[in-house]
C-alpha positions in Angstrom: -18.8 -17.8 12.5 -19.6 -14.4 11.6 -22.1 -14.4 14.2 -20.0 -16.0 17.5 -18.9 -13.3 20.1 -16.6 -15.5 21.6 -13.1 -14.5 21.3 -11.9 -13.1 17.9 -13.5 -16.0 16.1 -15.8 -13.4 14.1 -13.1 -11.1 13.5 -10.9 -13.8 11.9 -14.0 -14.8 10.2 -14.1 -11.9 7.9 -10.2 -11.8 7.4 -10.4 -15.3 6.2 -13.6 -14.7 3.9 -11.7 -11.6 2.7 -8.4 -13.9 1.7 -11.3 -16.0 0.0 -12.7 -13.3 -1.5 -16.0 -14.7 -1.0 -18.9 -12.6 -2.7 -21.5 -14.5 -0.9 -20.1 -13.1 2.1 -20.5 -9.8 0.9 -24.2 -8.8 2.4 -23.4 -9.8 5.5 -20.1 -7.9 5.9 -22.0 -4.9 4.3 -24.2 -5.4 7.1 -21.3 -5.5 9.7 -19.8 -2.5 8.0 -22.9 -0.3 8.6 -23.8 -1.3 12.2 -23.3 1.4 14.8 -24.3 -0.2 17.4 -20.9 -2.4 17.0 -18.5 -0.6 19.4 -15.9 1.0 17.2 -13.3 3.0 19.4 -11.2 5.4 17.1 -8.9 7.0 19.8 -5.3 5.0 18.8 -5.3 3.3 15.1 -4.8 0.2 17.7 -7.8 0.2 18.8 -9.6 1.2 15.5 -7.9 -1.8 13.9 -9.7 -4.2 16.7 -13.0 -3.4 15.7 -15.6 -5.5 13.8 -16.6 -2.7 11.5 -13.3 -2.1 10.6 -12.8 -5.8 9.8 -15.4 -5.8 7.7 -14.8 -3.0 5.7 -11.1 -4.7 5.1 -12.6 -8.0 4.0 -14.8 -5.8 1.3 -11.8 -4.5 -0.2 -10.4 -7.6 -0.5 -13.2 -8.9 -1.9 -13.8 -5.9 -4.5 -17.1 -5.4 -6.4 -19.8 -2.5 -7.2 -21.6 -3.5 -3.5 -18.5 -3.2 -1.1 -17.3 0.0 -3.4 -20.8 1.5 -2.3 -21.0 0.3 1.3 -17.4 1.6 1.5 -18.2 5.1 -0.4 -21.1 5.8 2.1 -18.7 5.1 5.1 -15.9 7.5 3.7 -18.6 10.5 3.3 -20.4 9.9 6.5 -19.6 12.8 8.8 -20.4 10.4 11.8 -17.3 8.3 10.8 -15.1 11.7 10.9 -13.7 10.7 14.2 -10.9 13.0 15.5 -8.1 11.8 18.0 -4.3 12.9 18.5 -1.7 10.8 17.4 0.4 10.5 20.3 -0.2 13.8 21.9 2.4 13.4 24.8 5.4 12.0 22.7 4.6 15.1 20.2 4.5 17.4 23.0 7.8 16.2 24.4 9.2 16.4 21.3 7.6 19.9 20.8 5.9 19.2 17.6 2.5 20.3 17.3 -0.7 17.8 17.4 -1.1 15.8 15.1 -5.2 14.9 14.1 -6.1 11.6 12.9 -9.0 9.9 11.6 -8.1 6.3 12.7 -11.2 4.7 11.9 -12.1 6.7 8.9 -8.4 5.9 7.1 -9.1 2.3 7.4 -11.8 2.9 5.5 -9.6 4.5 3.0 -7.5 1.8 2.9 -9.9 -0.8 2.4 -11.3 1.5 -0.2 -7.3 1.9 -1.8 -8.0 -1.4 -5.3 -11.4 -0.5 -5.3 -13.5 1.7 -8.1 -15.4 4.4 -5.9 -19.0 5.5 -7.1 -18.7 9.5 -8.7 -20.9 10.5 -5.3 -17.7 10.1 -3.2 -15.6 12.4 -5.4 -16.7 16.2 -4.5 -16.2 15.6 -0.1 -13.6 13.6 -0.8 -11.9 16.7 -2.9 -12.8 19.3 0.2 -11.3 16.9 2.2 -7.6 17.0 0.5 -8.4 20.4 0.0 -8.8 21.8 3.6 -5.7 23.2 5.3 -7.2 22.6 8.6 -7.0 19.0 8.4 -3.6 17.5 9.2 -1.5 16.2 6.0 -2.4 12.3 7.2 -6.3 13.1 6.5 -5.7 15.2 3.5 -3.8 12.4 1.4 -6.0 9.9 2.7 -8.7 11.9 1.0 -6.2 11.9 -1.8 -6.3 8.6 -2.3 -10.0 8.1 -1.7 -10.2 10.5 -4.8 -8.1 8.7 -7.1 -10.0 5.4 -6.6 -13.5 7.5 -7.6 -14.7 7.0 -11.0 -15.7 10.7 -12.0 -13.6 13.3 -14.0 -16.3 16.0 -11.9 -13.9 16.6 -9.1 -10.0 17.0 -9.2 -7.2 17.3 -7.4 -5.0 20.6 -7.5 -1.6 19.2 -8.8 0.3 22.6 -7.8 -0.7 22.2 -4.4 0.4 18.8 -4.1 4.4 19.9 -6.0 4.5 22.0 -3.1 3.7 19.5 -0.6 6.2 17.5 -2.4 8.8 20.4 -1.5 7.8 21.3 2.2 10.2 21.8 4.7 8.6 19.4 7.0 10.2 15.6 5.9 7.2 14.1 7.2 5.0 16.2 4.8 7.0 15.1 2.0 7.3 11.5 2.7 3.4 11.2 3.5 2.8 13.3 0.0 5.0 11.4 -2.1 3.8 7.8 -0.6 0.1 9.2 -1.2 0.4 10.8 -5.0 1.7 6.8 -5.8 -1.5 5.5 -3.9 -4.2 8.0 -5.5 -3.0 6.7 -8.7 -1.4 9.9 -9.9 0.6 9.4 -12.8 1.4 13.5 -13.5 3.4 13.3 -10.8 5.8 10.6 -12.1 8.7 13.1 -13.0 8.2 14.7 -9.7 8.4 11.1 -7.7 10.9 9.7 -10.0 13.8 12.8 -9.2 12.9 12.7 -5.5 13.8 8.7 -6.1 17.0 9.3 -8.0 18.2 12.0 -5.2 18.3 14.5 -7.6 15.6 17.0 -5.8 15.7 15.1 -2.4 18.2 14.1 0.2 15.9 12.3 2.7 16.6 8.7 3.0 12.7 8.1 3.9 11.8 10.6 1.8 13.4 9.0 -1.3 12.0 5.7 0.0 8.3 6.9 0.0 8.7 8.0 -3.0 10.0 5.0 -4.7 7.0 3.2 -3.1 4.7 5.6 -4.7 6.2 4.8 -7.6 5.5 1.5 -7.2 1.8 1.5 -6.1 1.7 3.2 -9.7 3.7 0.3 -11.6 4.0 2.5 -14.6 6.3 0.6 -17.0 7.7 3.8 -18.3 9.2 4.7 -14.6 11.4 1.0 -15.7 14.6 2.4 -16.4 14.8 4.5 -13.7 13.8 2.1 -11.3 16.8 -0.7 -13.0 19.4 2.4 -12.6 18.1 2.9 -9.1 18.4 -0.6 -7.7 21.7 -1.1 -9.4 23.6 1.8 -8.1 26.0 0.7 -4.9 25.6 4.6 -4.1 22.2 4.1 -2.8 20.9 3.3 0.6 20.2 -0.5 0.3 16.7 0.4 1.5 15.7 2.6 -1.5 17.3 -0.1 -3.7 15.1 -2.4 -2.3 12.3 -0.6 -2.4 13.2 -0.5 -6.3 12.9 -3.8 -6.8 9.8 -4.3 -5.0 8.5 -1.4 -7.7 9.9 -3.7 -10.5 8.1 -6.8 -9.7 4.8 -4.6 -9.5 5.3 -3.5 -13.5 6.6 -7.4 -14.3 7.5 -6.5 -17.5 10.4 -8.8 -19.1 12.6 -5.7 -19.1 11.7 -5.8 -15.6 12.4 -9.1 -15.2 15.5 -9.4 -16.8 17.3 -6.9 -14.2 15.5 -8.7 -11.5 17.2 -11.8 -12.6 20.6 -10.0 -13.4 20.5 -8.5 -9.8 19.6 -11.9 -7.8 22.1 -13.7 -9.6 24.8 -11.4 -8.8 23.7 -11.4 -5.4 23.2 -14.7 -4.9 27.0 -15.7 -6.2 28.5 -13.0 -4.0 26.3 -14.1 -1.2 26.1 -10.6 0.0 22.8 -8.5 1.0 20.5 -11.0 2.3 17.7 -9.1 2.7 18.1 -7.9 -0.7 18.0 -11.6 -2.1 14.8 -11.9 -0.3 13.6 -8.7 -1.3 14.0 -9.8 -5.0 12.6 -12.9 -5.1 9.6 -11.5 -2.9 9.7 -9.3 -6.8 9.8 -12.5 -9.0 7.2 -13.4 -7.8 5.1 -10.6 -7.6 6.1 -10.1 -11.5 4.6 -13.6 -12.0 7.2 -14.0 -15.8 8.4 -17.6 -16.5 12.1 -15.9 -16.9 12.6 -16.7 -13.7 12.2 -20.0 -12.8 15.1 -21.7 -13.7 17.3 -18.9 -11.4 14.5 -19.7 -8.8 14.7 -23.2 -9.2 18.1 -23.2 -8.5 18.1 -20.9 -5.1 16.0 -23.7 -3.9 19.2 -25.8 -3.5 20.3 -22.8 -0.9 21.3 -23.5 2.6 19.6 -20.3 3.8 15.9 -21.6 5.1 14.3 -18.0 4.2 15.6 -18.6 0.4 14.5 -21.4 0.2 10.9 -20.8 1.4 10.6 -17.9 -0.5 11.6 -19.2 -3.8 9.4 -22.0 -4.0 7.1 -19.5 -3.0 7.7 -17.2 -5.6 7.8 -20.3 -8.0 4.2 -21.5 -7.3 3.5 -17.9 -7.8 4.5 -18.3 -11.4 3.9 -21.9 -12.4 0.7 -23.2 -9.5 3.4 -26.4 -8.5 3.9 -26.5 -4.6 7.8 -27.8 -5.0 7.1 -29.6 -1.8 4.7 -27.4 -0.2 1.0 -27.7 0.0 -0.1 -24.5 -0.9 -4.2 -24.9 -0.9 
């Protein structure tokens, strides 16, 4: 399949092998990956998105291994994949915000690259990268994060520069920072993210949200009790509470669990918040803990259809039984 032109049959070729995680796949999406001659059109992330390449390098993340971290590696150092383009220059302009360069391509790459452990070569351009004020703060924590995933202690991120990203006047600055520290795996910044979650050095709605999602692409169990007194305080916007529990189910700790539980069945008897509910059984089952299924066993009996679906869900997360679903 990974050879028919017709259609997006190839394309959805190398999503599916990349859900199988199919290492015998793994040559041949290198091969994909590396071939120029595929058209890859980097103007709008859109378009970057459509492209074979691009595919491919998302099914090697997916699959993992010391051969896609490699293929992957070369791409993210390759100055020929450093594709400029504007995100939307017109809307910015109209707004009268200044441009705004992106890599499309290239942070797809980074993405792909985000569960995987780089080889040391990618570290040092990778550090100029995050490093170079002329590049626009999307490229620079991209870098960030490509950095975090390399296995080398020979090149290193400067920590004060990234506290004062994490205190810029420009929102979007601090949201994409505080998302990004979470994604490069940097845990020195925990205090930082965990007061700009709590409200205590941040007043940004989004802002507090990305960083209570950098929290949880950390899933350090000692951010636990923060992350408890964050999704059980009413004071909070219902999406950073979310977001908190979301974090929770990453760490999956019984601690964890237990104020998952405590929250859903609170929720569920005042039958208030739906997309909370959802939200926290979407955690359960991240979390994967036996704790939970006799609360989640019981939402199956729930008129709401969602619920429903997502318990049993979350339940064959935990125990491999379908509860009426065929889930091969």
């Amino acid at each position: 399949a990974l050879d028919i032109r017709v259609g997006n049959i190839a394309n959805n070729a190398m999503i599916a092998l990349g859900k199988l995680e199919s290492t015998t796949a793994v040559p041949r999406l290198i091969a994909i990956l590396e071939d120029k001659r595929i058209p890859l059109n980097a103007g709008t992330a859109v378009l970057a998105n459509a492209s074979a390449r691009t595919k491919a390098a998302r099914a090697l993340g997916n699959i993992g291994g010391a051969r896609a971290a490699e293929a992957i590696g070369r791409r993210l150092i390759d100055d020929t994949e450093y594709i400029a383009a504007l995100e939307d220059a017109a809307n910015r302009k109209n707004l009268g915000l200044n441009d705004w360069k992106r890599n499309w391509s290239w942070e797809i790459y980074v993405v792909a690259a985000k569960k995987l452990n780089l080889p040391a070569f990618v570290a040092s351009k990778m550090a100029e990268r995050a490093a170079d004020e002329w590049e626009n703060n999307p490229v620079r924590n991209a870098a960030m994060v490509a950095l975090g995933r390399c296995s080398t202690t020979g090149a290193a991120l400067d920590i004060s520069d990234l506290k004062q990203r994490l205190t810029d006047p420009d929102v979007d600055i601090r949201k994409a920072t505080a998302l990004a520290a979470g994604e490069a795996g940097l845990s020195e910044l925990i205090p930082d993210l965990v007061q700009m979650m709590k409200g205590e050095t941040e007043d940004n709605k989004d802002v507090r949200r990305a960083a209570t999602q950098g929290l949880r692409e950390l899933a350090d169990p000692s951010t636990t009790d923060a992350l408890i007194e964050v999704m059980n305080n009413d004071d909070n916007h219902v999406e950073i509470r979310r977001d908190a529990s979301r974090a929770l189910g990453d760490i999956g700790s019984d601690k964890a669990v237990t104020a998952l539980v405590a929250k859903l069945t609170e929720l569920h008897e005042a039958q208030i918040t739906r997309g909370f509910r959802l939200d926290v059984i979407r955690a359960l089952g991240d979390a994967k803990n036996a704790n939970a299924v006799a609360l989640l066993e019981m939402l199956l009996e729930d008129q709401d259809a969602d619920i429903h679906f997502l318990a049993a869900a979350a339940l064959f997360e935990i125990t491999g039984e379908g509860y009426g679903y065929n889930r091969l």
